[in-house]
mmJSON file of the N, C-alpha and C atoms, coordinates in Angstrom:
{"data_MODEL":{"atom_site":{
"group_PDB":["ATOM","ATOM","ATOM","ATOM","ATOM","ATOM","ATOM","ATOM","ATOM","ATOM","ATOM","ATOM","ATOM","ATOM","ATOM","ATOM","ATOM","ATOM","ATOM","ATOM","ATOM","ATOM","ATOM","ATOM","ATOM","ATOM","ATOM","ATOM","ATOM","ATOM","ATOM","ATOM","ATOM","ATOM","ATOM","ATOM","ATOM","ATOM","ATOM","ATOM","ATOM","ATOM","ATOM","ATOM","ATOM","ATOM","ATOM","ATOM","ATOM","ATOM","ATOM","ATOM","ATOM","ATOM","ATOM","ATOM","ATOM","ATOM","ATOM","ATOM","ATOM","ATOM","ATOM","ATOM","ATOM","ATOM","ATOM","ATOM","ATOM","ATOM","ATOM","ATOM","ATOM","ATOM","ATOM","ATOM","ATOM","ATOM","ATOM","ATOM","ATOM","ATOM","ATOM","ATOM","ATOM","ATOM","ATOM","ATOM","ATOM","ATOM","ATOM","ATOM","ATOM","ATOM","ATOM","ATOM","ATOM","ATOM","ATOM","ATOM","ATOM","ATOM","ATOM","ATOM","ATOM","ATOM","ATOM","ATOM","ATOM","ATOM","ATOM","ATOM","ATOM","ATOM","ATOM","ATOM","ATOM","ATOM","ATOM","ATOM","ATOM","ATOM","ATOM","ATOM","ATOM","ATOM","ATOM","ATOM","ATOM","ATOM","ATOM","ATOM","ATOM","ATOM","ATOM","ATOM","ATOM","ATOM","ATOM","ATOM","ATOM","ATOM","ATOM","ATOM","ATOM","ATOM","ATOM","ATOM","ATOM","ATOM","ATOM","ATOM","ATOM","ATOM","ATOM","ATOM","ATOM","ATOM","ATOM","ATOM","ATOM","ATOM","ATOM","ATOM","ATOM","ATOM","ATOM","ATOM","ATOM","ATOM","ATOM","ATOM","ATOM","ATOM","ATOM","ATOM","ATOM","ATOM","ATOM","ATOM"],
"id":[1,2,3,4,5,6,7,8,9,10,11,12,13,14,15,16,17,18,19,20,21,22,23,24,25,26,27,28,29,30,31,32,33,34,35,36,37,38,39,40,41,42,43,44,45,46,47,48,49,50,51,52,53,54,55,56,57,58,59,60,61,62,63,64,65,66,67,68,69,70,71,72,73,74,75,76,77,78,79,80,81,82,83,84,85,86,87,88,89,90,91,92,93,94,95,96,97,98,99,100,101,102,103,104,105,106,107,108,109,110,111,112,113,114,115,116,117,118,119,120,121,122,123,124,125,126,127,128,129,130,131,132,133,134,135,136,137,138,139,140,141,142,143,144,145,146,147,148,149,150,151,152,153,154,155,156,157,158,159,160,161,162,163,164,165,166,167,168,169,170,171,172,173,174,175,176,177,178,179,180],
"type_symbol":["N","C","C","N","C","C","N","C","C","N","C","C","N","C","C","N","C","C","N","C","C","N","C","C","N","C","C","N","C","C","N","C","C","N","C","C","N","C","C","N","C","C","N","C","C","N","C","C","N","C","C","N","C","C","N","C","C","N","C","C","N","C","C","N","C","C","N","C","C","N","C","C","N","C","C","N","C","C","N","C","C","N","C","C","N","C","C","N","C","C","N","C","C","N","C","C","N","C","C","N","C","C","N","C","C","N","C","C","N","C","C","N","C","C","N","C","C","N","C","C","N","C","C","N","C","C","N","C","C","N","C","C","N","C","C","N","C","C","N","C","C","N","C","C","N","C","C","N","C","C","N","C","C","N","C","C","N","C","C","N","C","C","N","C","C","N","C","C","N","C","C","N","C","C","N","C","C","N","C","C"],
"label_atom_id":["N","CA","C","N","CA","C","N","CA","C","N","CA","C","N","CA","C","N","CA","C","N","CA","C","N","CA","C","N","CA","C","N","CA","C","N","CA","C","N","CA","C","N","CA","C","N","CA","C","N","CA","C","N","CA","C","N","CA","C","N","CA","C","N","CA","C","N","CA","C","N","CA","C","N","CA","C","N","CA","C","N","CA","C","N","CA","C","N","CA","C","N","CA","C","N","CA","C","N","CA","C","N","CA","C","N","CA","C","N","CA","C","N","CA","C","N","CA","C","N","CA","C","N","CA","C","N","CA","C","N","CA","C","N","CA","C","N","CA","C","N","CA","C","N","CA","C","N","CA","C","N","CA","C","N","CA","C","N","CA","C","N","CA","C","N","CA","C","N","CA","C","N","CA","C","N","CA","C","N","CA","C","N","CA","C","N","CA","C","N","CA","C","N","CA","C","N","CA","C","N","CA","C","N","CA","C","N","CA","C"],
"label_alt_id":[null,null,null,null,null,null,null,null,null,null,null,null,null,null,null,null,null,null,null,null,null,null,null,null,null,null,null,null,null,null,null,null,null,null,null,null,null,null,null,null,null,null,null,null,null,null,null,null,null,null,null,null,null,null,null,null,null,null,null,null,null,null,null,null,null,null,null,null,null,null,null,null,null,null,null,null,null,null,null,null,null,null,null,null,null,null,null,null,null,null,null,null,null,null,null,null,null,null,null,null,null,null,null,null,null,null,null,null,null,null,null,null,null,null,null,null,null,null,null,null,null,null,null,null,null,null,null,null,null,null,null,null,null,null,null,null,null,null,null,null,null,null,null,null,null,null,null,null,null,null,null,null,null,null,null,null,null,null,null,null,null,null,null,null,null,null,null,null,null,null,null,null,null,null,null,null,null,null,null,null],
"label_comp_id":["UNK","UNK","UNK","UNK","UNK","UNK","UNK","UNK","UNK","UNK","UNK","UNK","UNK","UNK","UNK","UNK","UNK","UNK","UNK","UNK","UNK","UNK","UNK","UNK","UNK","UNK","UNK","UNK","UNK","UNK","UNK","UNK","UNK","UNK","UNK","UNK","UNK","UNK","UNK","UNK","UNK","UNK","UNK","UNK","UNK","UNK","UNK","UNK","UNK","UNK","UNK","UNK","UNK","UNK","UNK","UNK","UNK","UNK","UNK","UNK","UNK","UNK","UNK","UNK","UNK","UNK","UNK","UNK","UNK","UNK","UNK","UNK","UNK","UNK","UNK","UNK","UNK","UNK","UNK","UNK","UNK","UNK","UNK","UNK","UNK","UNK","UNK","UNK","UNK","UNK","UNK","UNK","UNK","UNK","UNK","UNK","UNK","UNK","UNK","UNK","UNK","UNK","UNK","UNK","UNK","UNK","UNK","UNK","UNK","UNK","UNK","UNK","UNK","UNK","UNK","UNK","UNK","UNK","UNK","UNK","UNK","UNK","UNK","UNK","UNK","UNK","UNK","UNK","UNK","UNK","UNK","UNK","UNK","UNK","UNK","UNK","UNK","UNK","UNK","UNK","UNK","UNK","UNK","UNK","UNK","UNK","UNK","UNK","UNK","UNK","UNK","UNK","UNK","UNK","UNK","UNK","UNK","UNK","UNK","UNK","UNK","UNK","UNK","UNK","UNK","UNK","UNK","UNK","UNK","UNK","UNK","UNK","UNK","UNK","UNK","UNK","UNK","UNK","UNK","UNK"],
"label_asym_id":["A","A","A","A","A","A","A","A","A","A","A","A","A","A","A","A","A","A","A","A","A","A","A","A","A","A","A","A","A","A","A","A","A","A","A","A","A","A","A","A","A","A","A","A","A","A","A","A","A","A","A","A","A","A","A","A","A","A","A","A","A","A","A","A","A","A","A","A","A","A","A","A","A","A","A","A","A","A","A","A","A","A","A","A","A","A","A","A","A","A","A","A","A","A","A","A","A","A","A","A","A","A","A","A","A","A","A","A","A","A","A","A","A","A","A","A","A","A","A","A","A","A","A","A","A","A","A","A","A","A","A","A","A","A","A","A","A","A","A","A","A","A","A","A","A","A","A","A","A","A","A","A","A","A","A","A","A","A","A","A","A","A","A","A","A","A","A","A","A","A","A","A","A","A","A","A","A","A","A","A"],
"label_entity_id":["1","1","1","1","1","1","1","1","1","1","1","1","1","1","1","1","1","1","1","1","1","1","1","1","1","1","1","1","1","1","1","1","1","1","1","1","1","1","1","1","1","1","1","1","1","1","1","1","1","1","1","1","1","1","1","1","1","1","1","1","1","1","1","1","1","1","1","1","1","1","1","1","1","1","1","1","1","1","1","1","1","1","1","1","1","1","1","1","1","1","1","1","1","1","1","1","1","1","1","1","1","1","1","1","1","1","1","1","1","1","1","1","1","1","1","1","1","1","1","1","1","1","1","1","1","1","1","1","1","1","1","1","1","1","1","1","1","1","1","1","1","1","1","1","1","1","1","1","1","1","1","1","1","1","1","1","1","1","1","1","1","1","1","1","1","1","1","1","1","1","1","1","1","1","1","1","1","1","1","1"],
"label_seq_id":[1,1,1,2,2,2,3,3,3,4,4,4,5,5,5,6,6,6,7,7,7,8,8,8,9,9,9,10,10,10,11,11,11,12,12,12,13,13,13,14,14,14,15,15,15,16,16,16,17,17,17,18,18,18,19,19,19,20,20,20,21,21,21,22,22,22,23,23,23,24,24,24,25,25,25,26,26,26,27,27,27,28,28,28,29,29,29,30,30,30,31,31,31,32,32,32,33,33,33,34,34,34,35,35,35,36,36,36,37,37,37,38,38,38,39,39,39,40,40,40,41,41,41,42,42,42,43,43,43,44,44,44,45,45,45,46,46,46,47,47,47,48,48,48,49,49,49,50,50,50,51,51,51,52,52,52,53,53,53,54,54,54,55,55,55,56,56,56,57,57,57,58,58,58,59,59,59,60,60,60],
"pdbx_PDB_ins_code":[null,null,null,null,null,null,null,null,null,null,null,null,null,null,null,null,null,null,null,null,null,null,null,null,null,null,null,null,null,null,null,null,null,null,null,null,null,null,null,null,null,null,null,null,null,null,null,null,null,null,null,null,null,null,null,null,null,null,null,null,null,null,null,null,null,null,null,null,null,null,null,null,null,null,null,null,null,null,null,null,null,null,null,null,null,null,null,null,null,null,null,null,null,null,null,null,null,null,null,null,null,null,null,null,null,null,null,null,null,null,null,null,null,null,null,null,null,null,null,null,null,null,null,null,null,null,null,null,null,null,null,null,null,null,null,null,null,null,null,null,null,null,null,null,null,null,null,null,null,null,null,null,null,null,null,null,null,null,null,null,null,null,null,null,null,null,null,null,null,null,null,null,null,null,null,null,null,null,null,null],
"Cartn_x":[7.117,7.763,7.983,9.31,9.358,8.647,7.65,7.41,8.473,8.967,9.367,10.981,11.946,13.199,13.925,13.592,14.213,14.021,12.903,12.083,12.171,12.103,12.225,11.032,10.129,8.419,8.247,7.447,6.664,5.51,5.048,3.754,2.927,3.221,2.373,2.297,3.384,3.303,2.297,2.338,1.421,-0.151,-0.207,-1.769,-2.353,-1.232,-1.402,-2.269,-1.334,-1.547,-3.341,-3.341,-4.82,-5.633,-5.652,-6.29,-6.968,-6.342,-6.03,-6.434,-7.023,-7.855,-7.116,-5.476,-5.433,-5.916,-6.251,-7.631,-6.453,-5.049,-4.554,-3.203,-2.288,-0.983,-0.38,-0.979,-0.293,-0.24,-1.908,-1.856,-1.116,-0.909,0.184,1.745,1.963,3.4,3.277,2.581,2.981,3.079,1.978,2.181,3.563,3.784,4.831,5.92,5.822,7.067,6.987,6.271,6.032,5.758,6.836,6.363,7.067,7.777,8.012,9.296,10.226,11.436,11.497,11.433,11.897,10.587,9.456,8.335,8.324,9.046,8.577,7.763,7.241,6.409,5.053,4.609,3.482,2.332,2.773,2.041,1.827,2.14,2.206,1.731,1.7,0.635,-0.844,-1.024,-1.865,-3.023,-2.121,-2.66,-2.896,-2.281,-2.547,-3.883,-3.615,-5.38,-6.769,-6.404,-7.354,-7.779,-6.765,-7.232,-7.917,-7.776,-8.396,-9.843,-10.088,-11.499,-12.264,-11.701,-12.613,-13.247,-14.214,-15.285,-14.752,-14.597,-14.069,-14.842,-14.796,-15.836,-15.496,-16.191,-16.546,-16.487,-15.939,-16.286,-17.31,-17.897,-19.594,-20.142],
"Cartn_y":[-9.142,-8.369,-6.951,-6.36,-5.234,-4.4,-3.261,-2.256,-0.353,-0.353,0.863,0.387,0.46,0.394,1.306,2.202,3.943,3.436,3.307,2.473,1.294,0.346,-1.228,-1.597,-1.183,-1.484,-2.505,-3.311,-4.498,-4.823,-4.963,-5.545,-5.435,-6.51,-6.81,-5.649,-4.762,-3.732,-2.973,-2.266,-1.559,-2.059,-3.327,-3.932,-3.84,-4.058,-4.062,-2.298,-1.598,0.029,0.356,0.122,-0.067,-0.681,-1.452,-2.236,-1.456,-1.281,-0.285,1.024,1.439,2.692,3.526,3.292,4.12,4.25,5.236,5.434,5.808,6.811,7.53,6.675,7.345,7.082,7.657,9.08,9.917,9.408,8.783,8.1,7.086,6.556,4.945,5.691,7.087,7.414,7.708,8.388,9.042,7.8,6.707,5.523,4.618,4.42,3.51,3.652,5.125,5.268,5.473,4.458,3.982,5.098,5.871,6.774,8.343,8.569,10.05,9.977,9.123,9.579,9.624,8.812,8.603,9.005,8.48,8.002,7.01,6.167,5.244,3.81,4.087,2.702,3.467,4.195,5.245,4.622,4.082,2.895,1.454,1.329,-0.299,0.519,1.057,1.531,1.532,2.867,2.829,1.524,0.521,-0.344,-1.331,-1.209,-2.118,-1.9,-0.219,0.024,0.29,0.021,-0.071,-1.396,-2.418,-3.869,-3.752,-3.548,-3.877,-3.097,-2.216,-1.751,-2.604,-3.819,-4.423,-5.651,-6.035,-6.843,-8.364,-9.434,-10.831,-11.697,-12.24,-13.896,-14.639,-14.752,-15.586,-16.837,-18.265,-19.381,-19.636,-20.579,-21.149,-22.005],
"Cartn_z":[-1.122,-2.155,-1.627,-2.055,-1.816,-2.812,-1.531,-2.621,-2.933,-1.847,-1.271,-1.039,-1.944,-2.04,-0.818,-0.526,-0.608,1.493,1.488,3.612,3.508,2.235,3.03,3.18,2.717,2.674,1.854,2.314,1.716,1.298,0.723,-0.016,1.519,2.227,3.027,4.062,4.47,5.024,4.3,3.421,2.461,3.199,2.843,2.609,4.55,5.254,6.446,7.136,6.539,6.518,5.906,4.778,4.222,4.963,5.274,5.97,7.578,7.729,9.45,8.703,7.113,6.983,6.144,5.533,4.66,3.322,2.847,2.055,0.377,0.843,-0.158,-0.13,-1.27,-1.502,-0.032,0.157,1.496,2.074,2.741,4.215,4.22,3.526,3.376,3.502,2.973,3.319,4.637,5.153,6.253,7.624,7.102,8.505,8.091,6.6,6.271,5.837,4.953,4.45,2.914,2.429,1.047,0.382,-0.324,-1.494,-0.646,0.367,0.633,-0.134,-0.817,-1.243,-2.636,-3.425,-4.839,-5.528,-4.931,-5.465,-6.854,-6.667,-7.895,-7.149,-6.078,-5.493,-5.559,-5.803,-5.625,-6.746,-8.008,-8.407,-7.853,-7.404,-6.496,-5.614,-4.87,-3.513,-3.916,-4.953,-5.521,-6.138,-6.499,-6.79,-5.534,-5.045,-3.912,-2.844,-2.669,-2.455,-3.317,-4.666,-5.47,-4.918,-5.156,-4.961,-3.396,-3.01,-1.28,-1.493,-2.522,-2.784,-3.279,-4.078,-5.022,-3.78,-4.324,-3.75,-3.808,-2.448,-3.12,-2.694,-3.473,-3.836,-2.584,-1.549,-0.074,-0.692,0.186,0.066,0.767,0.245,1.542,0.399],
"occupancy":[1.0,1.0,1.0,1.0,1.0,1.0,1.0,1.0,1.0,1.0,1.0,1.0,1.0,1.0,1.0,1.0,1.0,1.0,1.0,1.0,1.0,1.0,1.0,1.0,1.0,1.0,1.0,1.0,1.0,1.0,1.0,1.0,1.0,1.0,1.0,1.0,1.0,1.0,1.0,1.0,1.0,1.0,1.0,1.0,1.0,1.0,1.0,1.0,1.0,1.0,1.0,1.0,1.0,1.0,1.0,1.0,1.0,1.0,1.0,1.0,1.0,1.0,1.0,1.0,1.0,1.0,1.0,1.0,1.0,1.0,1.0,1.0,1.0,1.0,1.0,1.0,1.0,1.0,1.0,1.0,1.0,1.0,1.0,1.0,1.0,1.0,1.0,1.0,1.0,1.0,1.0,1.0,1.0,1.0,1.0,1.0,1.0,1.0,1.0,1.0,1.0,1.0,1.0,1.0,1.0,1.0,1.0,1.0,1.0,1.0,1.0,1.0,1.0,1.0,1.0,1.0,1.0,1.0,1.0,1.0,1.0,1.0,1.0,1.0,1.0,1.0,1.0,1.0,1.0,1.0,1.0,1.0,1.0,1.0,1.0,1.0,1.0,1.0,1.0,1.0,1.0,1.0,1.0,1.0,1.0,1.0,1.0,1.0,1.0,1.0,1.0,1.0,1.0,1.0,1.0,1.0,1.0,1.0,1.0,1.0,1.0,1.0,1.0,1.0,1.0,1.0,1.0,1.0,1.0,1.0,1.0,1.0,1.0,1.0,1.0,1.0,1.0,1.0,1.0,1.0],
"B_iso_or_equiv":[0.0,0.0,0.0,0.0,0.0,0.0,0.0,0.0,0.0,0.0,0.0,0.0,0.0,0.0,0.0,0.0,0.0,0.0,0.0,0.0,0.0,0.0,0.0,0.0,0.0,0.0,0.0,0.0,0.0,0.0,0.0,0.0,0.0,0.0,0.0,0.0,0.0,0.0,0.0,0.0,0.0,0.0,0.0,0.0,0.0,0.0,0.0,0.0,0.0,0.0,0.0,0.0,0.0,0.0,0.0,0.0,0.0,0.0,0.0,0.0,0.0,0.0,0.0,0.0,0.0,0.0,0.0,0.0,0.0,0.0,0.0,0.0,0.0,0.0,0.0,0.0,0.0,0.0,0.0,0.0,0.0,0.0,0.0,0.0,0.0,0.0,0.0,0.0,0.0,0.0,0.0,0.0,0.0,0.0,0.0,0.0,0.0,0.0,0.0,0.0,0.0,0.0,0.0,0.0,0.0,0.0,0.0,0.0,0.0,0.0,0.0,0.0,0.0,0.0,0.0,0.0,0.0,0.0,0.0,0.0,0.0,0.0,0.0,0.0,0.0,0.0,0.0,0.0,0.0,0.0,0.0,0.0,0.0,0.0,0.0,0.0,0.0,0.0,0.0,0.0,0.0,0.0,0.0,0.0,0.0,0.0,0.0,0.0,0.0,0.0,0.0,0.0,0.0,0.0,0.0,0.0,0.0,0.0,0.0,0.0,0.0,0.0,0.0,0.0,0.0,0.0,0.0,0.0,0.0,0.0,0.0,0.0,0.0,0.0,0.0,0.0,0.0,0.0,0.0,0.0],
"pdbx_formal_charge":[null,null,null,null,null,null,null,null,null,null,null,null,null,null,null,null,null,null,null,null,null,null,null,null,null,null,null,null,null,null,null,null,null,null,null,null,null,null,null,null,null,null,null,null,null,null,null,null,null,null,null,null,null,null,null,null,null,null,null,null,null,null,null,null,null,null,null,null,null,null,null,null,null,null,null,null,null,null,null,null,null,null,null,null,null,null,null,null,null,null,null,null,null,null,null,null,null,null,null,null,null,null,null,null,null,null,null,null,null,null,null,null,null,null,null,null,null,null,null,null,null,null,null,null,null,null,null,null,null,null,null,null,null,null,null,null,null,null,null,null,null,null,null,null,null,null,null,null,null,null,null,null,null,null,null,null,null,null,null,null,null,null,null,null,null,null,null,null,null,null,null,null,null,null,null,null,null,null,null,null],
"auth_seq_id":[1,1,1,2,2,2,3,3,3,4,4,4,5,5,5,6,6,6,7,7,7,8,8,8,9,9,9,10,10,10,11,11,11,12,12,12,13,13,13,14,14,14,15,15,15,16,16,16,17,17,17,18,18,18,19,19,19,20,20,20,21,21,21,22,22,22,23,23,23,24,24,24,25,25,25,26,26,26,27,27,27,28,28,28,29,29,29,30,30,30,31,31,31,32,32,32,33,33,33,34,34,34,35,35,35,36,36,36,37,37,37,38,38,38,39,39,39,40,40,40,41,41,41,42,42,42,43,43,43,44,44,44,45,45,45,46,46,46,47,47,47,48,48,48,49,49,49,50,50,50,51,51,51,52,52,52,53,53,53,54,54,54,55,55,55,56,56,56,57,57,57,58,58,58,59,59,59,60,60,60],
"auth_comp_id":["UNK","UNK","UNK","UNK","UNK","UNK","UNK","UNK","UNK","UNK","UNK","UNK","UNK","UNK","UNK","UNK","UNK","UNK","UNK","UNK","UNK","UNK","UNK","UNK","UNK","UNK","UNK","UNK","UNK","UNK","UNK","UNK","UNK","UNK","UNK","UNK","UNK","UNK","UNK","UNK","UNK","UNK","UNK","UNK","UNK","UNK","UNK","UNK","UNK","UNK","UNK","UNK","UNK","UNK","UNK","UNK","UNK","UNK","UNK","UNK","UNK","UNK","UNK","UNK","UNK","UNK","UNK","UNK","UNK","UNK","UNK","UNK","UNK","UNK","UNK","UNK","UNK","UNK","UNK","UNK","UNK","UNK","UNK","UNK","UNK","UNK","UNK","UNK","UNK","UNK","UNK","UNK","UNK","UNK","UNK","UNK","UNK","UNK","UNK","UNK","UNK","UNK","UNK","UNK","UNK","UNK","UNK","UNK","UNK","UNK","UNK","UNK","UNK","UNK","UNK","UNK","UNK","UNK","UNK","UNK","UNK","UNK","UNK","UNK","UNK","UNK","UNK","UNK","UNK","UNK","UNK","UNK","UNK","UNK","UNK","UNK","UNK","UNK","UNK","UNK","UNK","UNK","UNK","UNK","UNK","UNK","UNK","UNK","UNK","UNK","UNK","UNK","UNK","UNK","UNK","UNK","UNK","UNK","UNK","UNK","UNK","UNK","UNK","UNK","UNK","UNK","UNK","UNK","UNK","UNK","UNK","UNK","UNK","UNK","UNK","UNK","UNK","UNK","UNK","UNK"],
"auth_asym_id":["A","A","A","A","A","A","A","A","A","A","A","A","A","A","A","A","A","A","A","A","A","A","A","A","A","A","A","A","A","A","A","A","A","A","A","A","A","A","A","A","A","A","A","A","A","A","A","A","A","A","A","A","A","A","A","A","A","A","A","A","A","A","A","A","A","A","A","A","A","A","A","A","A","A","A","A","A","A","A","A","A","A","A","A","A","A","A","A","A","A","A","A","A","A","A","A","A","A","A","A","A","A","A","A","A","A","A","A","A","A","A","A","A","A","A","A","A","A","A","A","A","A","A","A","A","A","A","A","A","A","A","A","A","A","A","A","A","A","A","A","A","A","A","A","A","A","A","A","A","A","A","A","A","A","A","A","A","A","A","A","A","A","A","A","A","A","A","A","A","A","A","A","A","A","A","A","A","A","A","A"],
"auth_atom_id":["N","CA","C","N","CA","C","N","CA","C","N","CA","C","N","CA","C","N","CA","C","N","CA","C","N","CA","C","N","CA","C","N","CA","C","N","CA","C","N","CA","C","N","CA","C","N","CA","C","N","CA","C","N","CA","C","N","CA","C","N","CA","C","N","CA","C","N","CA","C","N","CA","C","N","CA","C","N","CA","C","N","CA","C","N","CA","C","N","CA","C","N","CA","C","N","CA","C","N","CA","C","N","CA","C","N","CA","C","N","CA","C","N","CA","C","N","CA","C","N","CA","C","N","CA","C","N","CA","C","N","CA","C","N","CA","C","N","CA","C","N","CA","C","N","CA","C","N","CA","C","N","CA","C","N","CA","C","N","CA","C","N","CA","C","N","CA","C","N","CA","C","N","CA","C","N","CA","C","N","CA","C","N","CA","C","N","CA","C","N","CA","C","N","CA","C","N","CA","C","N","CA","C","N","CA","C","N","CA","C"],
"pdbx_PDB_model_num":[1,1,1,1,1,1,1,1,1,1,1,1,1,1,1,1,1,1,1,1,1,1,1,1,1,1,1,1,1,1,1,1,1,1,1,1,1,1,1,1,1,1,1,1,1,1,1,1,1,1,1,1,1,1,1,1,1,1,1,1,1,1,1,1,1,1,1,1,1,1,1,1,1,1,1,1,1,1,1,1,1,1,1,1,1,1,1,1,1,1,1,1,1,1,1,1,1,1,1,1,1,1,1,1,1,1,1,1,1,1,1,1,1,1,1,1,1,1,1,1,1,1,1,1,1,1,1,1,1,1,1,1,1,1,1,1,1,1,1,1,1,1,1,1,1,1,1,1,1,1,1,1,1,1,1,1,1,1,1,1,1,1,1,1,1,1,1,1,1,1,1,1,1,1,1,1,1,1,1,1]
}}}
């Protein structure tokens, strides 16, 4: 899914960026793009690294 209309950013781009340590909305603009123009993806970022904070249920 696109999150970032304005760069062409994707969901999975986003989560990829987090992942590799971005912590803010910023750090996700400045490696991806996501959020320096319009800013209307700046909720979907946001949320997207909320979610990568939360804790997930392991199979075993």
């Amino acid at each position: 899914m696109y999150v970032c209309l304005c760069h062409g950013v994707t969901s999975h781009t986003v989560a990829d960026v987090v992942a590799c340590g971005a912590k803010t909305s910023r750090e996700v603009a400045t490696a991806c793009g996501a959020g320096l123009d319009c800013g209307r993806c700046k909720r979907t970022v946001r949320a997207i690294i909320a979610a990568s904070q939360e804790p997930r249920a392991c199979a075993g």
